[in-house]
C-alpha positions as CSV (number, residue, x, y, z in Angstrom):
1,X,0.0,0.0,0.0
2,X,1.2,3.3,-1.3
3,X,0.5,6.6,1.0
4,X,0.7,9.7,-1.4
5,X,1.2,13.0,-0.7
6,X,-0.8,15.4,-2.2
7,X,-1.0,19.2,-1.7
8,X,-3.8,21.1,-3.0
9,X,-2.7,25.1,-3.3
10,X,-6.6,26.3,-1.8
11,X,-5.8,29.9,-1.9
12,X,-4.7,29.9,-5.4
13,X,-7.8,28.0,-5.9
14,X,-9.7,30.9,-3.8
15,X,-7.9,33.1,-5.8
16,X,-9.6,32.3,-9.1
17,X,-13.1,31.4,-7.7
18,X,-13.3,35.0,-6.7
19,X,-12.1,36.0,-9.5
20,X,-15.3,34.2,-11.8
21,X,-17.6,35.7,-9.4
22,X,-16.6,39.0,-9.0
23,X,-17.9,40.5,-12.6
24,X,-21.6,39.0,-11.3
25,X,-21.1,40.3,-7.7
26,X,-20.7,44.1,-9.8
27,X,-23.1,43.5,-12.0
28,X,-25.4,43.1,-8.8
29,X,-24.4,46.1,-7.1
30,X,-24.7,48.3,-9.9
31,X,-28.2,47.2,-11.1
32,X,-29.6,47.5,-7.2
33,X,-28.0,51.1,-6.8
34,X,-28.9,52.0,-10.3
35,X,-32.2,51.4,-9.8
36,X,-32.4,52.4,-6.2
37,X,-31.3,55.9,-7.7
38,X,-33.7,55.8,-10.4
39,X,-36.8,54.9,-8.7
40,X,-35.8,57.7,-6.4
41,X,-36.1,60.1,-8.8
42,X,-39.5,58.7,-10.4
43,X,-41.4,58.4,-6.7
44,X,-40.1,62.4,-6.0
45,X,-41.7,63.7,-9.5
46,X,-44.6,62.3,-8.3
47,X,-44.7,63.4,-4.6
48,X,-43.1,67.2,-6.4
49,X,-45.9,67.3,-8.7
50,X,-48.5,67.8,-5.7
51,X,-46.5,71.2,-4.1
52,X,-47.8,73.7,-6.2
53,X,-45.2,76.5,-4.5
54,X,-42.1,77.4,-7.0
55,X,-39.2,78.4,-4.3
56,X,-40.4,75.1,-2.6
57,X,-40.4,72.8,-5.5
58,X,-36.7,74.1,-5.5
59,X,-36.3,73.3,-2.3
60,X,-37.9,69.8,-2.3
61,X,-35.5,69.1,-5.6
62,X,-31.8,70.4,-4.3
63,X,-32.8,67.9,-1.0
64,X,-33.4,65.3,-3.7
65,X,-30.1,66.0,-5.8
66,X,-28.5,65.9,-2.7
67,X,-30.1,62.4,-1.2
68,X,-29.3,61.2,-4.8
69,X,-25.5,62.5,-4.9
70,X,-24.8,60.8,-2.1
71,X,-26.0,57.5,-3.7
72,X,-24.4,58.0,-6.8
73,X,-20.7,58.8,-5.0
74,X,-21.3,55.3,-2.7
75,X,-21.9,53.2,-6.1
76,X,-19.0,54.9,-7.8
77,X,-16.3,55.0,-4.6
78,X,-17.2,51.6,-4.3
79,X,-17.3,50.1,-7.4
80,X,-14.1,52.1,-8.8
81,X,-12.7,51.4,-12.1
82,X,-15.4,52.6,-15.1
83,X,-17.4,54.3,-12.4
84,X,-14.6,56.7,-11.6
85,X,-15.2,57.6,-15.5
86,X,-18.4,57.6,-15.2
87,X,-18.3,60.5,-12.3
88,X,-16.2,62.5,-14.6
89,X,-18.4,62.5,-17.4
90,X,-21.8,63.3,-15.3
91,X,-19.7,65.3,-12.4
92,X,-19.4,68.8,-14.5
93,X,-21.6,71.9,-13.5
94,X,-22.8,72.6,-16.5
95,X,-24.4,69.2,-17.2
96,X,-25.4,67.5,-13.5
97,X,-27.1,69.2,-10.5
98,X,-24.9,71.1,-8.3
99,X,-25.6,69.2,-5.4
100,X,-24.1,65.9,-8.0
101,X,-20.9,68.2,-8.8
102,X,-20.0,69.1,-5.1
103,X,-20.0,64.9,-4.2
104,X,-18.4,63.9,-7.3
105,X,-15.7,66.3,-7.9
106,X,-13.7,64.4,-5.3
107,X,-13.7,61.5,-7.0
108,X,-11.6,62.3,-10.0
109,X,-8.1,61.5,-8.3
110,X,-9.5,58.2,-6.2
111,X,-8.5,55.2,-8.1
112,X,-6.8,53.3,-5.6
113,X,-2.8,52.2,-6.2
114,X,-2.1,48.9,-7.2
115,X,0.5,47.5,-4.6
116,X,4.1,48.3,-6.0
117,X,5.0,44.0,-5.6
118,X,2.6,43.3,-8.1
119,X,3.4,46.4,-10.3
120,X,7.1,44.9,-10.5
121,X,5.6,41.6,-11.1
122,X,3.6,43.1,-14.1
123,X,6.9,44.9,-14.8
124,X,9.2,42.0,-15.2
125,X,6.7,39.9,-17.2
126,X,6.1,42.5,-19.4
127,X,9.4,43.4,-20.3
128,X,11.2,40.3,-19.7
129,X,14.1,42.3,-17.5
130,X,15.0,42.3,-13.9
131,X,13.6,46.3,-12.6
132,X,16.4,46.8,-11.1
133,X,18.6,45.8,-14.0
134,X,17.0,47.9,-16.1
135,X,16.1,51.1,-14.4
136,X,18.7,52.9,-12.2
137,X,16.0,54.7,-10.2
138,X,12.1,53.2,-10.2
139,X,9.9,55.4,-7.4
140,X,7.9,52.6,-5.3
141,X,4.6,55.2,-4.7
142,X,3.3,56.6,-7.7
143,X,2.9,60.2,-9.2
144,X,-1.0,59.1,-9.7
145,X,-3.4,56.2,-9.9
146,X,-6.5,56.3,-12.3
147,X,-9.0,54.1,-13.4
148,X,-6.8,51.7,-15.8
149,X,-3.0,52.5,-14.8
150,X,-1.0,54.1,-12.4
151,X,2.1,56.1,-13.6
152,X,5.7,55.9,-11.8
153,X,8.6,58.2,-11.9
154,X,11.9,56.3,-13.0
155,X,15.4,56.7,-14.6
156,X,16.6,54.2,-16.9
157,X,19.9,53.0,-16.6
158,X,22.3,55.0,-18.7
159,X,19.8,58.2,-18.7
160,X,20.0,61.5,-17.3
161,X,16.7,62.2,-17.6
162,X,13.1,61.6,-15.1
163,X,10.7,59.7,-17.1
164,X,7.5,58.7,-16.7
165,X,6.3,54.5,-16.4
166,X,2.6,53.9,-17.2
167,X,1.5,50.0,-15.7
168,X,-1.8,48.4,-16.1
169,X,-3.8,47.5,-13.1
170,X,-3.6,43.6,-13.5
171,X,-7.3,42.0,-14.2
172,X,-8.9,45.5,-15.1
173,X,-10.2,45.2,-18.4
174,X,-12.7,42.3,-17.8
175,X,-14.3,44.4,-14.8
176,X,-14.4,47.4,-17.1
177,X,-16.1,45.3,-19.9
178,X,-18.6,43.7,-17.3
179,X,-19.6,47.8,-15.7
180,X,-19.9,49.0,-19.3
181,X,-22.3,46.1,-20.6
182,X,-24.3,46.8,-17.4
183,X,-24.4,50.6,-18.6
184,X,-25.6,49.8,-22.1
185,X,-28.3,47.9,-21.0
186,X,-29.5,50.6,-18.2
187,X,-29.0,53.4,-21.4
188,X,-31.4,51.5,-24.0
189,X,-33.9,51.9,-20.9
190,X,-33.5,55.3,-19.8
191,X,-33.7,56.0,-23.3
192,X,-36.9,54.6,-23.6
193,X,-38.9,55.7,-21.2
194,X,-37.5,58.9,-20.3
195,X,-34.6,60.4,-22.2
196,X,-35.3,61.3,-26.1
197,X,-31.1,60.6,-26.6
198,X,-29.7,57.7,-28.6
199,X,-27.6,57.2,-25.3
200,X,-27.0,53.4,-26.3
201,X,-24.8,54.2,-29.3
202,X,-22.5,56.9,-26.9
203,X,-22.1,53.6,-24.8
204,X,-21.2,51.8,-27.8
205,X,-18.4,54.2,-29.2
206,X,-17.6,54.6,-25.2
207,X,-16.9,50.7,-24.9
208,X,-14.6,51.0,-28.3
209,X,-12.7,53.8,-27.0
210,X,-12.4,52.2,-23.6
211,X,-11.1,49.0,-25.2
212,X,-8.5,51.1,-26.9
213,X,-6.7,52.0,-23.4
214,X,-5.9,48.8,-22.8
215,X,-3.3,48.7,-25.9
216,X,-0.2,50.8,-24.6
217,X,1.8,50.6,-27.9
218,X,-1.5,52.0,-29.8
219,X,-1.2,54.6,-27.3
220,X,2.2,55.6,-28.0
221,X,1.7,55.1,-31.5
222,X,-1.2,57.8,-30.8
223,X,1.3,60.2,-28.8
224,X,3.6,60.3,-31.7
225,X,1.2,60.8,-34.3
226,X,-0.2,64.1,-32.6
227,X,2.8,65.3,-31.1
228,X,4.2,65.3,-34.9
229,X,0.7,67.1,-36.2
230,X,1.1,70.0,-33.5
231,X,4.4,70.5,-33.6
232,X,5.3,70.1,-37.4
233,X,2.1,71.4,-39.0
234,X,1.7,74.9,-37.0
235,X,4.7,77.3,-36.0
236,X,4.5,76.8,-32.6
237,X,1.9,74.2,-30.7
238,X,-0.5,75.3,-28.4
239,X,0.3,72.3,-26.1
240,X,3.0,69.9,-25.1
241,X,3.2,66.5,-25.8
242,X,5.1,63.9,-23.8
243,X,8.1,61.7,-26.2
244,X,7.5,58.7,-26.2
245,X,10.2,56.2,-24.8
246,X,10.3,53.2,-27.1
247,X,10.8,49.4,-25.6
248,X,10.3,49.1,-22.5
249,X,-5.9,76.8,-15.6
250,X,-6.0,80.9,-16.8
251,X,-8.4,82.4,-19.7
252,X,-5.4,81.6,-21.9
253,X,-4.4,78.3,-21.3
254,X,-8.5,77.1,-21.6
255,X,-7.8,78.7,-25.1
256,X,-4.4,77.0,-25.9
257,X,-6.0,73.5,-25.4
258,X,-9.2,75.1,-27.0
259,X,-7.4,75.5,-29.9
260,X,-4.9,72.5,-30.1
261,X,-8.4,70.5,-30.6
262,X,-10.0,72.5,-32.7
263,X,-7.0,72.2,-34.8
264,X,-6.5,68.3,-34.0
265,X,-10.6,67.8,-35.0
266,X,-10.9,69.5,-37.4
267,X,-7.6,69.7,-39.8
268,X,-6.2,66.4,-38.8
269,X,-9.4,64.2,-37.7
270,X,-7.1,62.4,-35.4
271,X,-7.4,64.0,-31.6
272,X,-6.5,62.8,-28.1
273,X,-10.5,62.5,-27.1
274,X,-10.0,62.4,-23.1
275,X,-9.1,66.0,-21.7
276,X,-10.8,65.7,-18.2
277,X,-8.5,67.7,-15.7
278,X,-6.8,64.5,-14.5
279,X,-5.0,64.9,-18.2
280,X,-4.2,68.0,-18.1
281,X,-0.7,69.5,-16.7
282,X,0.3,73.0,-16.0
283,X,3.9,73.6,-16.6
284,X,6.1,76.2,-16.3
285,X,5.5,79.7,-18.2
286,X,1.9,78.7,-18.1
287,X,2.1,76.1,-21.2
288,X,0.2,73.2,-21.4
289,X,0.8,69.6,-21.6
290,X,-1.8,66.9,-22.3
291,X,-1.7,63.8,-20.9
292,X,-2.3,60.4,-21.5
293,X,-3.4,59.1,-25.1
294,X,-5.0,56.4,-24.0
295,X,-8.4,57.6,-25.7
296,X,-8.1,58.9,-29.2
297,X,-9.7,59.1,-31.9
298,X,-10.0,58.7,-35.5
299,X,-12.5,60.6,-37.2
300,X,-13.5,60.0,-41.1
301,X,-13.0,62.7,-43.2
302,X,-17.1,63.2,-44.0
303,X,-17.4,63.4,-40.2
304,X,-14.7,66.0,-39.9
305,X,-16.0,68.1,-42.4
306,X,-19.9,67.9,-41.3
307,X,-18.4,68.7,-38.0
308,X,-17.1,71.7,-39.7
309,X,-20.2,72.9,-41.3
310,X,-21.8,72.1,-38.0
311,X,-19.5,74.4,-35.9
312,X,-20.0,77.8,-38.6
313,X,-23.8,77.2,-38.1
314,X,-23.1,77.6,-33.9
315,X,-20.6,80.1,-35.1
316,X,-23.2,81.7,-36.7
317,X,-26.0,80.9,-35.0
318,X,-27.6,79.9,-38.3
319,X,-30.6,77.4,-37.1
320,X,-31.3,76.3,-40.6
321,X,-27.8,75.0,-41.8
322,X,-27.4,73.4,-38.2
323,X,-30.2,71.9,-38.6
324,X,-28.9,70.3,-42.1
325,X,-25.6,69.7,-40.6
326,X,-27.1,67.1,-38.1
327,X,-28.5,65.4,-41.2
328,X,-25.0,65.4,-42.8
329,X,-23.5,63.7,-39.9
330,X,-26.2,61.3,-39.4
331,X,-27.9,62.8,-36.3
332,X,-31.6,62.1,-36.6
333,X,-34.1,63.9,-34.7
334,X,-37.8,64.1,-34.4
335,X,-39.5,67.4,-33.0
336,X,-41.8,68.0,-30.6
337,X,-42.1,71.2,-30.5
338,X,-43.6,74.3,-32.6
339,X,-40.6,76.6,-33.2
340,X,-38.4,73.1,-34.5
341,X,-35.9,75.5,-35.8
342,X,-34.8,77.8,-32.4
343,X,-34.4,74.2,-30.8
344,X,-32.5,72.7,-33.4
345,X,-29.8,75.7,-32.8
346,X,-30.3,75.1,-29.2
347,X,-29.4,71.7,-29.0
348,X,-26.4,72.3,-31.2
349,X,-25.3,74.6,-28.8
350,X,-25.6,72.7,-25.9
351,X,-24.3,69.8,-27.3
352,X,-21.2,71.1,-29.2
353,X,-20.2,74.3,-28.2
354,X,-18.1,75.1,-25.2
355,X,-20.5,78.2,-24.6
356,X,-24.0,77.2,-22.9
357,X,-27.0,78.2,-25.1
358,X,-28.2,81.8,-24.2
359,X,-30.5,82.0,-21.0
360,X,-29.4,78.4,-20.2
361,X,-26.9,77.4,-17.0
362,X,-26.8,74.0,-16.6
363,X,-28.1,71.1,-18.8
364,X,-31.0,68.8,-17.3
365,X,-31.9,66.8,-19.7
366,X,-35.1,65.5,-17.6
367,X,-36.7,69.0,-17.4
368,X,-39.5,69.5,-19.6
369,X,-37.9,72.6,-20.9
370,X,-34.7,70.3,-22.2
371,X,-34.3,70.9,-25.8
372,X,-33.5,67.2,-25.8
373,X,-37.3,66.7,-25.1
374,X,-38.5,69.1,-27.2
375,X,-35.9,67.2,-29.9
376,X,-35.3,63.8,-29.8
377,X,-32.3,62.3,-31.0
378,X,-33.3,58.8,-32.2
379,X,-29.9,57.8,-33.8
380,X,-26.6,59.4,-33.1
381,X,-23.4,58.2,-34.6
382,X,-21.3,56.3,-32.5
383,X,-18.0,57.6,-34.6
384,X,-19.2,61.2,-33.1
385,X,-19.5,60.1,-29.4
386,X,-15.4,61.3,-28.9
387,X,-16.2,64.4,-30.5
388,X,-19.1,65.1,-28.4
389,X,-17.7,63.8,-25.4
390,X,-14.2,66.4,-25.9
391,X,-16.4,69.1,-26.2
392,X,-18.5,68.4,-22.8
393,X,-15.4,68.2,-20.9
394,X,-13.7,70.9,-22.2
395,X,-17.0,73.2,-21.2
396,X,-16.7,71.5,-17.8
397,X,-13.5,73.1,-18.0
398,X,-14.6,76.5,-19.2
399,X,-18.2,76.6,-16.9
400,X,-16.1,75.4,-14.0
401,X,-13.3,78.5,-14.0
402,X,-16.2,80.6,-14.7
403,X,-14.9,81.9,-18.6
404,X,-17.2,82.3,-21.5
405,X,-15.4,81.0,-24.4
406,X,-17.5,79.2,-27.6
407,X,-14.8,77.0,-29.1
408,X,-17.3,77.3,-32.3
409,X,-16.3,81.5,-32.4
410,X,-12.5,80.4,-31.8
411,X,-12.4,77.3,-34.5
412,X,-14.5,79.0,-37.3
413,X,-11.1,80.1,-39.4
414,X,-10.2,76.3,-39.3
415,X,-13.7,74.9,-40.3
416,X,-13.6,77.5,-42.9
417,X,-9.6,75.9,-44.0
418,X,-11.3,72.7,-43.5
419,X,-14.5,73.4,-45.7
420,X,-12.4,75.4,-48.4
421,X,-9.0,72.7,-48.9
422,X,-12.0,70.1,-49.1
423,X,-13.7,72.4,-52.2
424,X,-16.5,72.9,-49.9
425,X,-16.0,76.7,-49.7
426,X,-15.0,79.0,-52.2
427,X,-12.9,82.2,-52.0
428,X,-15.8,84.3,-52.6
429,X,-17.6,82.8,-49.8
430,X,-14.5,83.4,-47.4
431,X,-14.6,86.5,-48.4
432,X,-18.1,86.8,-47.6
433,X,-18.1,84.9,-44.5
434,X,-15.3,87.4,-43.0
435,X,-17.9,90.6,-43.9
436,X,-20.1,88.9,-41.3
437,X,-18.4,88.7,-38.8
438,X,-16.8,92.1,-39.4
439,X,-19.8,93.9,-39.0
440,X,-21.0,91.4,-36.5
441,X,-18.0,92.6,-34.2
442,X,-18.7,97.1,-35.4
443,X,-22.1,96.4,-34.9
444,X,-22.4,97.6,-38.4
């Protein structure tokens, strides 16, 4: 008789158990908080509807927003990862409640470090190399910690020179895949039975985009291509760029990175397409550095130029050729309303300009008064969503220093390059289009 010896490794085995359950055990905490929140909000219009008092109502809604904010930071603290986007995205004051803004806005620098063991574990079997062989300095706590990486300041052996190491949080993407399916399905709801927005194909661009920032070398293939757009094609850029190591906020700087995009979107097509304040660096002499190329995007050449047309309309403020701009880029709507036109120009505005429409401070898209209920937007290109997205946080940006700048007033000269090197504008209508706005400025 034979005894044998045989060891079981049960916390390895643990280790994977929890790690098959885990992308349910998020799944179920977002869909109870989700519709905890939501529900919320649908039992208070009702109970709202019966106070008849305006300054009240007010009242009854900012305890609401604030009942709600509280909720919505819980589910996004807890859950990290995607939800720390999603607090980005809906955390801006011109968009969310400001009773949503003052919870959220904490959030943006609270992804939590990986610890630095596994970091050099991920390291090493990245790069096949020893750390300490191949970097003469690597700091053990990093400069920052966000949703997908962390970043590290090091020194390669041999170099004079800081530089900075971007790792990816081991077992990430799969969570992140798991959160965003969960959103898509919440969107096609919300989108049915309350908001008039194609919000399913934003999440649909949003989960392509997000898959992209998994791929580091796409990234630095990204960082290269821009840095060589704004720093060859224009005498001097309006931002920095980091260089890429192979193998292994004033009036004028909002208008520097104002105008780096519009230049990127516009004349190039290709455009970093994640500017939230996280990415954004102040160096010295007041210059600006964007950050992290994770997120960019690629945008055909008849969406770049209907995005042109689209931004002299807002320019403009011409309601009819906004209005066939949107058909152009494949925007459909369907109005509710009598004066169609006035909205159409309105929800142009609020949706891609950097200025809020006139009369308007914040965007709720569940008030009656919304132009996205007066105009629904049944279909909404995907390929657009990084566009759109840009422009909401860079008004974030703007609303939130208190500056009125309309990117549309600053980027008409490029749509108009854009429009006219395409043979979409003549010289006579350059000509034409500068009389406007000269006698739109004398007043004449």
């Amino acid at each position: 008789m034979v005894a044998m010896n045989i060891q079981f490794d049960t916390t390895d085995f643990q280790e994977k158990l929890s790690s098959c359950f885990r992308p349910w055990q998020r799944s179920f905490q977002f869909w109870v908080r989700a519709v905890d929140i939501y529900t919320g909000y649908k039992v208070f219009q009702l109970r709202v509807g019966f106070e008849k008092n305006v300054q009240k109502q007010e009242a009854m809604w900012e305890r609401q927003h604030e009942f709600a904010a509280e909720k919505i930071y819980n589910m996004c603290s807890d859950l990290g990862g995607f939800f720390l986007k999603v607090a980005q995205i809906i955390g801006k004051p011109d968009l969310a409640p400001a009773a949503w803004v003052r919870r959220l806005v904490t959030l943006c620098d609270q992804a939590p470090a990986t610890p630095y063991n596994v970091i050099k574990a991920v390291l090493e079997k990245e790069l096949s190399q020893n750390v300490d062989a191949l970097f003469e300095r690597f700091d053990v706590d990093p400069l920052g910690s966000a949703s997908i990486a962390q970043v590290h300041r090091a020194k390669l052996k041999g170099d004079k020179k800081d530089i900075v190491v971007k790792v990816q949080h081991p077992g990430v993407q799969e969570l992140m895949m798991t959160d965003i399916h969960n959103l898509q399905a919440f969107a096609l709801y919300l989108q049915k039975m309350d908001i008039k927005f194609d919000l399913y194909s934003l999440t649909k661009e949003m989960e392509k985009q997000i898959g992209y920032e998994f791929n580091f070398l796409r990234e630095a293939d990204a960082m290269d291509r821009i840095r060589r757009f704004l720093y060859e094609s224009n005498k001097k850029s309006p931002v920095i760029v980091p260089r890429v190591i192979r193998d292994i906020v004033t009036r004028n700087i909002l208008k520097s990175l104002s105008l780096a995009y519009g230049r990127m979107i516009l004349k190039s097509g290709f455009f970093h397409a994640d500017p939230h304040p996280g990415n954004i660096l102040i160096c010295r002499g007041a210059e600006v550095a964007l950050l992290d190329y994770g997120q960019v995007k690629d945008l055909p050449q008849n969406l770049r130029l209907g995005y042109a047309n689209l931004v002299l309309a807002i320019a403009d403020s011409d309601a009819t050729r906004a209005g066939e701009s949107f058909k152009e880029l494949g925007i459909d709507t369907l109005s509710k309303c009598e004066d169609e036109q006035k909205e159409m120009l309105k929800l142009a505005q609020g949706m891609f300009d950097t200025n809020l429409p006139p009369g308007v401070k914040t965007l709720q898209p569940f008030s009656e008064e919304s132009s996205v209920k007066k105009i629904a937007v049944e279909a909404f290109p995907e390929e657009l969503f990084s566009v759109l997205r840009t422009l909401q946080l860079l008004r974030g940006l703007s609303v939130g220093m208190g500056i009125s700048h309309s990117c549309a007033e600053q980027w008409r000269p490029i749509a108009e390059e854009a429009l006219y090197n395409a043979g979409r504008l003549t010289d006579k209508d350059l000509k034409r289009s500068r009389r406007h706005r000269t006698r739109r400025k004398t007043g004449k």
